[in-house]
N, C-alpha and C positions, 0 to 999 in steps of 0.2 A: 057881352062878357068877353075879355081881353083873353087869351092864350098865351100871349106874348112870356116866354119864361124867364128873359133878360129884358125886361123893362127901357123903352126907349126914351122915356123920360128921366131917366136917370143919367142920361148920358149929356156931358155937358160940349163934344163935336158931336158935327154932323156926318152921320158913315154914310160911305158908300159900298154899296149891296157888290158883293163877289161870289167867288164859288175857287177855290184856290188850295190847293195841298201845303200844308206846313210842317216843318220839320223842330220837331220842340226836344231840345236841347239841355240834361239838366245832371246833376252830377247822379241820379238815379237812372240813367240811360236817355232812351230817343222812344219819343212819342210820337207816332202820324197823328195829322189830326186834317180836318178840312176849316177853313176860315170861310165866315157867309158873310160877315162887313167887314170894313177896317175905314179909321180916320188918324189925325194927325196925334190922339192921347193913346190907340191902341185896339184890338178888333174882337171880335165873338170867335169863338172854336165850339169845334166838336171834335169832342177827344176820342180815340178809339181806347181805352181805357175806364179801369172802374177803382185805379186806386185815386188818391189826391192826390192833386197835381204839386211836384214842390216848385219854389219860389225862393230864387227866381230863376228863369228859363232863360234860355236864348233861344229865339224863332227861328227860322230859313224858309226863304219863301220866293217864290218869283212872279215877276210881275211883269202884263205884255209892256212892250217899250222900255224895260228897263233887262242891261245886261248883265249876265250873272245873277246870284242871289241876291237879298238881300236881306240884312242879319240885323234881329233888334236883341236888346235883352228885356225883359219884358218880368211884369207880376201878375198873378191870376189873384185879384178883386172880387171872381164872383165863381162858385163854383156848382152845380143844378146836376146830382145823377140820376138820368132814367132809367130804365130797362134794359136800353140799347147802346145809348152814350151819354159820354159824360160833356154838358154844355159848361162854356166858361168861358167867361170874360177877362182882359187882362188889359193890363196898363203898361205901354212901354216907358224904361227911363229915360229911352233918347233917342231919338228919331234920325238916319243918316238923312242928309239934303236928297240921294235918291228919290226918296218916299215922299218928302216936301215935295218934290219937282213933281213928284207923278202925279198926288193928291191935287196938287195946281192944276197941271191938264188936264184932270178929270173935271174941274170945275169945282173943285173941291173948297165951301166957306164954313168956318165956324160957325157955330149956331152966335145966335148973341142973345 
């Protein structure tokens, strides 16, 4: 029996697993949240929050090898409250080439 509470078959890239502070951006204030994947359509959170997340957001995040933040605008697709935090999934609308580049040197392919 699966646990999994955001479904990895649903997902149509392939993430790479992280562990990363994001800063979520929305006209409702700033959300900490921690990121546990991300790919080149968008990544999982945990939100330190227990309202709804609005949409759409802009992230801040940083990544090793890459300088400075960097800034997606993004929607939350999926949203899961437990007891302690709130998990969610989100789809960014556009990806800066940073994120390309990095995803590359991770080794990073679409699923097919």
């Amino acid at each position: 029996m699966s646990t999994t509470l955001l479904p990895q078959e649903r997902r149509r890239n392939s993430r790479i697993p992280l562990l990363i502070s994001v800063r979520e951006r929305s006209a409702s204030g700033v959300v900490m949240c921690v990121a546990t994947d991300i790919s080149e359509s968008g990544m999982a959170l945990k939100r330190a929050s227990d309202s709804t997340a609005p949409t759409p957001v802009i992230l801040e995040f940083s990544l090793p090898g890459i300088e400075g933040l960097v800034r997606v605008t993004a929607r939350f697709i999926r949203q899961i409250q437990t007891a302690s935090v709130q998990l969610g999934a989100v789809k960014f609308d556009s990806v800066p080439e940073s994120l390309n580049g990095w995803l590359a040197q991770c080794g990073h392919s679409p699923m097919t």
